[in-house]
C-alpha positions, 0 to 999 in steps of 0.5 A: 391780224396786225399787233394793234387789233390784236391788242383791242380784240384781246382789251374787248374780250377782256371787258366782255368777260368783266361786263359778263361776270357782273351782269350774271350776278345781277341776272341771278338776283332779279332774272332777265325779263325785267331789266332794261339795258339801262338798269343793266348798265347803271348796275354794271357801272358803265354807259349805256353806250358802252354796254351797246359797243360790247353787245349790240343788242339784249338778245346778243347780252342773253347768248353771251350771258348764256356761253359764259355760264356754260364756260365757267360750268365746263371748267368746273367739271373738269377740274373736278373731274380731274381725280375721277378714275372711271366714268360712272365718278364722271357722271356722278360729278356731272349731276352734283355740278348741275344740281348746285349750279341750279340751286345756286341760280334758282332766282334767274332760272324762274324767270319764264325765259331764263328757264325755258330751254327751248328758249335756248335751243331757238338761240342756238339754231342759229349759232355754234353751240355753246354747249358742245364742250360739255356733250362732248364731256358726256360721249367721252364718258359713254364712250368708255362705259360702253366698254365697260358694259354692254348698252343697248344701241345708242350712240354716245353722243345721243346718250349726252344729250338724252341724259342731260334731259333726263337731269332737267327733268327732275330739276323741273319737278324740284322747281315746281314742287321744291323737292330735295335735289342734293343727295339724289345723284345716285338714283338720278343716275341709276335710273338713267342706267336702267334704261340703257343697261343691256346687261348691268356691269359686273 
């Protein structure tokens, strides 16, 4: 790749990112469903030509609107998790982090598509998963719990995955029945341990 596509591959990713952080605002506010890529456009402040050049169509805006939530939550679990010593902190922080990123986004996630996950399963049929980072977080954590304690026989990486449905699910019952979720990170864990626990730790 020469210099000069260099530089407009890096000016495209840089408005992307710019176009991304405005449209996720909006979508926050109104959902998915509604607007049109003229409502999105106007709201954003550009052509509705140039919304199109950055992303060809609204399925191509949703999965970019999609990898860049999952990027700014993947950077905000490592910079909190920074200072965790062991990875039942690691876990905890985890929950605390989805739990008020769905609080935050309670709006755009009862949109019926925004907050269908298998919406975005479908998505990711055919593309590389945006997710990957944050599974990977979660084996690394069970990884190392796994010698800290004896865990019944999954492996770690299908422990991420089964423990990230175990956090949706109470995050669903609290969109249906507006319960509280901030202060139940502790049993929202203990629980999930319970059940992959062969012995419990000392």
């Amino acid at each position: 790749m020469d210099m000069k596509e260099l530089i407009r591959q890096k000016l495209h990713e840089t408005k992307s990112e710019l176009v991304l952080e405005a449209v996720s605002a909006y979508f926050d506010r109104v959902g998915y469903t509604k607007p049109k890529m003229q409502d999105i456009a106007k709201e954003v402040g550009i052509s509705v030509g140039a919304l199109y050049k950055l992303f060809p169509s609204k399925d191509e805006l949703f999965f970019a609107y999609i990898a860049y939530q999952i990027r700014l939550f993947n950077k905000r679990l490592q910079e909190r998790c920074a200072a965790c010593e062991d990875p039942y902190a690691a876990l905890l922080t985890y929950i605390k982090l989805k739990i008020e990123t769905f609080i935050s986004k309670k709006k755009a996630i009862e949109d019926p598509i925004l907050g269908d996950p298998l919406f975005f399963l479908k998505m990711n049929v055919h593309r590389e998963n945006p997710a990957k980072p944050v599974y990977e977080f979660l084996e690394k954590q069970f990884a190392k719990l796994s010698q800290e304690c004896r865990l019944k026989e999954i492996e770690p990486m299908r422990l991420a995955y089964i423990f990230n449905g175990h956090i949706i699910a109470y995050i669903e019952y609290w969109i249906n029945f507006d319960g509280e979720l901030l202060g139940k990170e502790e049993e929202i864990l203990a629980t999930f341990l319970e059940g992959i626990y062969e012995e419990k730790c000392k």
